[in-house]
C-alpha positions as CSV (number, residue, x, y, z in Angstrom):
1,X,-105.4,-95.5,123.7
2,X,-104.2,-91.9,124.3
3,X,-100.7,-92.9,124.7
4,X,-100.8,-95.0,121.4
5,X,-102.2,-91.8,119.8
6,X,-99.7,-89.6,121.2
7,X,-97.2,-92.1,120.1
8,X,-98.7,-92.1,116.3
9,X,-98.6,-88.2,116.6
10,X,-95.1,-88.1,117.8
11,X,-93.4,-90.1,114.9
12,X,-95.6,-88.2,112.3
13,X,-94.1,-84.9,113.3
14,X,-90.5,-86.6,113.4
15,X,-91.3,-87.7,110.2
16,X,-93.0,-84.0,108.8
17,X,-89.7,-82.6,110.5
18,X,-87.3,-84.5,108.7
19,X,-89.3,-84.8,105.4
20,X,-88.7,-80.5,106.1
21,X,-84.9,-80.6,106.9
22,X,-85.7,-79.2,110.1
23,X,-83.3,-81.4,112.5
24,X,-82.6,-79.3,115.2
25,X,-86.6,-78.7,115.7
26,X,-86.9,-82.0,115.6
27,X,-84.2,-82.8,118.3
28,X,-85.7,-80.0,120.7
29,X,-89.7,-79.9,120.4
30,X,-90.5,-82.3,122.8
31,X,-88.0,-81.0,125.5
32,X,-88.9,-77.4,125.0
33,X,-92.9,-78.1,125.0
34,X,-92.1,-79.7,128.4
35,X,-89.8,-76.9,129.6
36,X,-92.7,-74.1,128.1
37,X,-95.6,-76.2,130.0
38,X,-93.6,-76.2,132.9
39,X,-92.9,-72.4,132.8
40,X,-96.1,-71.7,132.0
41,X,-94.7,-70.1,128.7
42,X,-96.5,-68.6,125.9
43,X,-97.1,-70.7,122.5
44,X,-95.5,-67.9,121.1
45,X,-92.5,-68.3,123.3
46,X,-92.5,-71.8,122.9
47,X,-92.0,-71.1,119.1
48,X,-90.1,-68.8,119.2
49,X,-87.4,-70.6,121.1
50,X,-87.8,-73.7,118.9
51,X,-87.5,-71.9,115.3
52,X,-84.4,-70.0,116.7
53,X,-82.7,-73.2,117.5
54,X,-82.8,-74.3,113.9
55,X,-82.0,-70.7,112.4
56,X,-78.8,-70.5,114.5
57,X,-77.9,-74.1,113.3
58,X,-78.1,-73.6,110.1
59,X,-76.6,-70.2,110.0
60,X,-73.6,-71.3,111.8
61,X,-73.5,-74.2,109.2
62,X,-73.5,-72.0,106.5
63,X,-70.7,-69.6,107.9
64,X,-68.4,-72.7,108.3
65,X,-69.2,-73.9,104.7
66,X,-68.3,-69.8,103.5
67,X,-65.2,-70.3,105.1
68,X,-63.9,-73.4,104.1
69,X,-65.4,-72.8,100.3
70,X,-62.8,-69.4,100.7
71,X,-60.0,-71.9,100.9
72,X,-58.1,-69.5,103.0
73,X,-54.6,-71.5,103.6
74,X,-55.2,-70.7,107.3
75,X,-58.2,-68.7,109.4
76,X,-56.9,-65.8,111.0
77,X,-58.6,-63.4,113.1
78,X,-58.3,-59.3,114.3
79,X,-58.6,-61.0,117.6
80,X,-54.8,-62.1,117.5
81,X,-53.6,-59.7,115.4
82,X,-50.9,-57.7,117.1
83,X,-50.8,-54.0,116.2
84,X,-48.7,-52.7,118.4
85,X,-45.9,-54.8,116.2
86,X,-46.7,-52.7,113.4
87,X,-46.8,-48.9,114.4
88,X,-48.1,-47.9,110.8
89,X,-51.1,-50.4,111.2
90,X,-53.9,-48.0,112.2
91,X,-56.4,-49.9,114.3
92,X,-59.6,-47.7,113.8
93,X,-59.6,-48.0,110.0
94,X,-58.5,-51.4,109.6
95,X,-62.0,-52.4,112.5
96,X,-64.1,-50.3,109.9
97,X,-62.9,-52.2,107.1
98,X,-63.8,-55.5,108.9
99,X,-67.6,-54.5,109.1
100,X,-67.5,-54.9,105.2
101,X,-69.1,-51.7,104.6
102,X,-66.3,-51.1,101.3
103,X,-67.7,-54.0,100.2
104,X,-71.2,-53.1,100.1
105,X,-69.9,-49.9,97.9
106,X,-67.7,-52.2,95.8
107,X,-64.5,-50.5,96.8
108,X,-60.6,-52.3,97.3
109,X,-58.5,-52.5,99.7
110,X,-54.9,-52.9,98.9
111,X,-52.1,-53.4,101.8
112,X,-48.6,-52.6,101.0
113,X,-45.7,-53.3,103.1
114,X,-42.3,-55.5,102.9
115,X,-41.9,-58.7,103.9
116,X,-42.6,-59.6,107.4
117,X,-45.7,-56.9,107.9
118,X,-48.4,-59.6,108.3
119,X,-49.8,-58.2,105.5
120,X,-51.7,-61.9,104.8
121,X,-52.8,-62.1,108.2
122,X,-54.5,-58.7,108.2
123,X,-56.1,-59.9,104.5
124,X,-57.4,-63.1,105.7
125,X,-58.5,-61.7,109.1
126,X,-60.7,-59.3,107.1
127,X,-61.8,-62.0,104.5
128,X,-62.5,-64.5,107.1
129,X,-65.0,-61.3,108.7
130,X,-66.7,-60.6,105.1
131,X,-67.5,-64.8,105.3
132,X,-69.0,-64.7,108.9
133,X,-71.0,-61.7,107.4
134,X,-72.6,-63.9,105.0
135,X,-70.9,-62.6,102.3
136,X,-69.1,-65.0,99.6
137,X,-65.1,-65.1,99.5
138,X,-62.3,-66.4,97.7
139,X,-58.8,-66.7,98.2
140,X,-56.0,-66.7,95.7
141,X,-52.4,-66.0,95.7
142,X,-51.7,-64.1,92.7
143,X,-49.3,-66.7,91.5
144,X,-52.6,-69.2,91.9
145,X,-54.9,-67.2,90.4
146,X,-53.0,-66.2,87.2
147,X,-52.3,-69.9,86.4
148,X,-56.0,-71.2,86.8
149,X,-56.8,-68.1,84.9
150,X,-54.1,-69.6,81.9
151,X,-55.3,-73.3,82.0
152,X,-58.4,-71.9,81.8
153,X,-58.1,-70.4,78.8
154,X,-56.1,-73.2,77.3
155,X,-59.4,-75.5,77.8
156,X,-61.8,-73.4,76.4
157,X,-63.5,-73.0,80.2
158,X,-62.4,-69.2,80.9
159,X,-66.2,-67.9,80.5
160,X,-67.2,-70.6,83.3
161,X,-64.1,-69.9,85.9
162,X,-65.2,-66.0,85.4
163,X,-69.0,-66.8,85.8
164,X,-68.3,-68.4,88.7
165,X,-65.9,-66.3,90.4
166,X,-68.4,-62.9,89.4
167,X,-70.5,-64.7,92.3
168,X,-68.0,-63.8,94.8
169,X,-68.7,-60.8,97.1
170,X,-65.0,-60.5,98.1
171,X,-61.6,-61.6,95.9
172,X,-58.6,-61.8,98.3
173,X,-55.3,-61.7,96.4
174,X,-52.0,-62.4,97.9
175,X,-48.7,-61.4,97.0
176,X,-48.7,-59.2,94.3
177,X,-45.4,-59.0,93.8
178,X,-43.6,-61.9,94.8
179,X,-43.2,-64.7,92.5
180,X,-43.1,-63.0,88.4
181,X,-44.9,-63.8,85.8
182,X,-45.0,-63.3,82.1
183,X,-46.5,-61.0,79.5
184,X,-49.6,-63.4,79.4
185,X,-49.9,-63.7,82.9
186,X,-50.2,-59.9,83.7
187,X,-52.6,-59.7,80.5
188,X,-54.7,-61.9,82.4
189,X,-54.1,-60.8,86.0
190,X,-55.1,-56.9,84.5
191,X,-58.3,-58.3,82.3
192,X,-59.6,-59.8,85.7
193,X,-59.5,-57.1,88.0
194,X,-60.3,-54.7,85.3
195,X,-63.4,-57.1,84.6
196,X,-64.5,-57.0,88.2
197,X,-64.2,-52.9,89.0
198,X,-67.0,-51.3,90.5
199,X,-68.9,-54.8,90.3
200,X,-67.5,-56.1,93.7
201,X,-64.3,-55.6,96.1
202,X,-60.5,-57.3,95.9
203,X,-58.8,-56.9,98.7
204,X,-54.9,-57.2,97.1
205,X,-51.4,-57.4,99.8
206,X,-48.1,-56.7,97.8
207,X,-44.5,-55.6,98.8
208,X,-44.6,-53.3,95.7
209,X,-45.0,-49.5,96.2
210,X,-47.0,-48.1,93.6
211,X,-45.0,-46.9,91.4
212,X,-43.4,-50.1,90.7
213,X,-46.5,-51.8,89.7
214,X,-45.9,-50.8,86.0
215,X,-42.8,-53.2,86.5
216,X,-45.6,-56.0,86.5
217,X,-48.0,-54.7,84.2
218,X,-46.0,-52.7,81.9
């Protein structure tokens, strides 16, 4: 009779736990009420272990989902970065930037260097640290962005693609720069960052010095 009731118990909290979404609690309860009994654990302790079991779950669900939502055309990491390839490359600033604190004060970070600089790796690699920070990301090449930007328009559905990417914490825009684009596209490229200054943070890569970037915006 006790066994049968213990039975009856047991697939009422499987079924509470699932009607929840708690999966992971319910694929460790059982093991870990045996493991605390046996260890003479706290309930406290016993709980303790099983909620954190779920929270990392799902957090490390939700950094994988940040990251692939970024669409970055490849993670990169600091971890593999080689610095001593590129003297000018200061290490200590660039590990400050990857805490994210610029973005908290809705600041940019723009990398300039010529071709071969790994100036997208460097982007992505602190993009791809903004995600795992549970911060929101997106990545466009400039080319990219200014043509979804255009079609946009053209349908009548630029107020939702803005809306949308407003959401972002973090913009990543590569290679400014490198493939041209018309009097309309730098209208457009110019309205969006203008449109997202001192709300959030871009982090732009381009081979152009300064002083040429009137050559792309006029």
């Amino acid at each position: 009779m006790a066994q049968g009731h213990r039975m009856s118990n047991d697939l009422q909290i499987r079924s509470f736990l699932k009607r929840l979404r708690l999966p992971v609690v319910a694929q460790n309860y059982s093991r870990l009420a045996e493991e605390a009994a046996a260890n003479n654990q706290t309930f406290q302790d016993y709980l303790f272990a099983l909620l954190e079991g779920e929270v990392i779950q799902r957090e490390d669900h939700a950094q994988k989902l940040r990251l692939l939502r970024a669409l970055f055309p490849v993670i990169k990491s600091l971890d593999n970065f080689d610095f001593s390839a590129i003297p000018s490359a200061n290490k200590a600033p660039i590990l400050e930037l990857s805490r994210s604190t610029f973005i908290d004060r809705r600041e940019n970070v723009i990398l300039i260097g010529s071709y071969g600089t790994d100036k997208t790796h460097l982007a992505i690699s602190l993009a791809a640290s903004t995600c795992r920070q549970g911060k929101k990301v997106r990545f466009y090449t400039v080319a990219g962005l200014i043509n979804e930007l255009l079609e946009a328009g053209s349908k009548l559905k630029l107020g939702k693609l803005e809306s949308a990417l407003a959401k972002c914490d973090l913009i990543l825009l590569d290679e400014l720069g490198f493939v041209p684009f018309g009097k309309e596209g730098a209208e457009a490229l110019f309205t969006f960052c203008s449109s997202r200054y001192e709300r959030s943070s871009l982090i732009i890569t381009t081979n152009l010095d300064f002083a040429r970037w009137k050559e792309i915006f006029n």
